[in-house]
C-alpha positions as CSV (number, residue, x, y, z in Angstrom):
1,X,-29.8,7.1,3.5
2,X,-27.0,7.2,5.7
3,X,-25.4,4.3,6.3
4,X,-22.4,5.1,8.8
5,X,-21.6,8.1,10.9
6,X,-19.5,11.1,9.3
7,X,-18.1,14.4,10.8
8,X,-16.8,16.9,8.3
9,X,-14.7,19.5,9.5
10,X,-15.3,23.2,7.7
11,X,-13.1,26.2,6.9
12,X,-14.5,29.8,7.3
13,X,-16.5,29.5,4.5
14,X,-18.7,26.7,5.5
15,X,-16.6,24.3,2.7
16,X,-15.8,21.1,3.7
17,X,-12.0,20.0,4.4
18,X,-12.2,16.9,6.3
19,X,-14.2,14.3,7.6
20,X,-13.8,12.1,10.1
21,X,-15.6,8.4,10.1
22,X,-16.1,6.8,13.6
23,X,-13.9,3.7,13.4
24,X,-16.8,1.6,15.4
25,X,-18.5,1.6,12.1
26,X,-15.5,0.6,9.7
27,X,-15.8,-3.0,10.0
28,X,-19.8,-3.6,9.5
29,X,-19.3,-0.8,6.5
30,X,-16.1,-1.4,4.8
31,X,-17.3,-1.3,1.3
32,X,-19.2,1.7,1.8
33,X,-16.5,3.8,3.5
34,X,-14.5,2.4,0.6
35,X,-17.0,3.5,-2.0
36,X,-17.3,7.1,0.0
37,X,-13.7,7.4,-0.4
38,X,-13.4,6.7,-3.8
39,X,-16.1,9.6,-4.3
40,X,-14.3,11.8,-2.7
41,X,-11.1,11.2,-4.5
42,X,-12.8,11.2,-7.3
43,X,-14.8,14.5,-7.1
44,X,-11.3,16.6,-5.8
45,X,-10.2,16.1,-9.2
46,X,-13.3,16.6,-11.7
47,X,-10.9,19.7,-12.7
48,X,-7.5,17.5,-13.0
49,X,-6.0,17.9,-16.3
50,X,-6.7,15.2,-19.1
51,X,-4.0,13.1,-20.4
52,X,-4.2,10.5,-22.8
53,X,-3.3,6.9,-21.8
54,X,-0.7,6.2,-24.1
55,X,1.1,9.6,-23.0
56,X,0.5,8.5,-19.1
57,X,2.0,5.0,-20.1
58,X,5.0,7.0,-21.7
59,X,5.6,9.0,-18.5
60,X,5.0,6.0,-15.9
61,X,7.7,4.4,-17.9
62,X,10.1,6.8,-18.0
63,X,10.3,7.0,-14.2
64,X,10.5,3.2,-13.9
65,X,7.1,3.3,-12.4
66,X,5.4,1.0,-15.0
C-alpha cells in the first residue's frame, strides 16, 4: 500500500538514485516519510563496516564529538 506519492530518479541501469516526495503530502504523512527515510538510510549501508560500541565511543570522544 502506498501511502504518499514518490518519484525516483534512475541511472542508466535502471537503479535508483533519488526520489523525490511531493511536499503536498509531507504534512498528512510525516511519520511515514520519516519511517521511508529511515529505510532508505538504513538499507545504503547494509554493507557499512561493523564497529563495536565501545571502540565508536572511543573515536566519538577523541574528536570531542561525545
Amino acid at each position: 500500500m502506498q501511502l504518499f506519492n514518490r518519484l525516483y530518479v534512475t541511472d542508466d541501469k535502471n537503479n535508483k538514485t533519488a526520489v523525490f516526495i511531493d511536499l503536498k503530502n509531507l504534512e498528512k504523512n510525516e511519520e511515514e516519510i520519516h519511517e521511508f527515510i529511515d529505510v532508505l538510510v538504513a538499507v545504503s549501508r547494509k554493507d557499512d563496516e561493523l564497529i563495536d560500541w565501545e571502540v565508536a565511543k572511543k573515536k566519538l570522544r577523541k574528536k570531542g564529538k561525545l
